[in-house]
N, C-alpha and C positions, 0 to 999 in steps of 0.2 A: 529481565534486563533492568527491573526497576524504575521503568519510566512512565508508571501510573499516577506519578504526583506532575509529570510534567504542565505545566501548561500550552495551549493551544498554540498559540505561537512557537514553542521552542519544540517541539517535537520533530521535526524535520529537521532543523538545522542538527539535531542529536543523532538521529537516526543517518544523515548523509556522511557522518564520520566514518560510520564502522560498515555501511551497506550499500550498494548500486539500486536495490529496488527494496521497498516497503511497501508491503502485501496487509491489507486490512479487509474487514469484513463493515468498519465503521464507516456509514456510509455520508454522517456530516462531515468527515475528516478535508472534504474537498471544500469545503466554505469557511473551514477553519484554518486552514494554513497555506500559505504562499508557494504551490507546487510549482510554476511556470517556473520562478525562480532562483528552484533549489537545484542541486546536485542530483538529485536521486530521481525514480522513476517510482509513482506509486500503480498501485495496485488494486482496486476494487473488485473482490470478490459478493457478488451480488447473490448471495441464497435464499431461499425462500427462508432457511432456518440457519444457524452456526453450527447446525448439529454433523456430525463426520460426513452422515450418507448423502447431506443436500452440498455439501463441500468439497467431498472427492470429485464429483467431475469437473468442477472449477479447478481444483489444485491439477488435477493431467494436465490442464491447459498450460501451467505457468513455466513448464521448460523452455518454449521457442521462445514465449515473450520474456524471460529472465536472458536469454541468448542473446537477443537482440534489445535491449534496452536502452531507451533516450531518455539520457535526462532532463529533470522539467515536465514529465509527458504522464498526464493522467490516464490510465485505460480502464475502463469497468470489464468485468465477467461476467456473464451471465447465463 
């Protein structure tokens, strides 16, 4: 998407344009940007590693909660 150069602050308000929920694995993302009140719903996938095998059972997880999604509303997975 190219929003590696974003800074900490603006990442959400970028991301709330084009998507309902923002799925990270980055776990200061939540001390870094104003989620309560954004538009979008993020997502904390909690792994032991980023590696496919420690993230696939996190990822089954993310159908109901992409379903039902608040915005503002921080959720970890683990």
């Amino acid at each position: 998407m190219g929003w590696a150069s974003l800074s900490n602050g603006k990442l959400l308000s970028v991301a709330e344009k084009e998507f309902d929920v923002f799925i990270t694995s980055d776990k200061n993302l939540s001390f870094q940007q104003s989620i309560p009140s954004s538009s979008i719903q993020v997502v904390l996938l909690k792994a032991r590693t980023n590696t496919y095998e420690d993230l696939l059972p996190l990822v089954e997880k993310l159908p109901s909660l992409i379903k039902a999604h608040e915005p503002g509303k921080f959720l970890e997975i683990d």
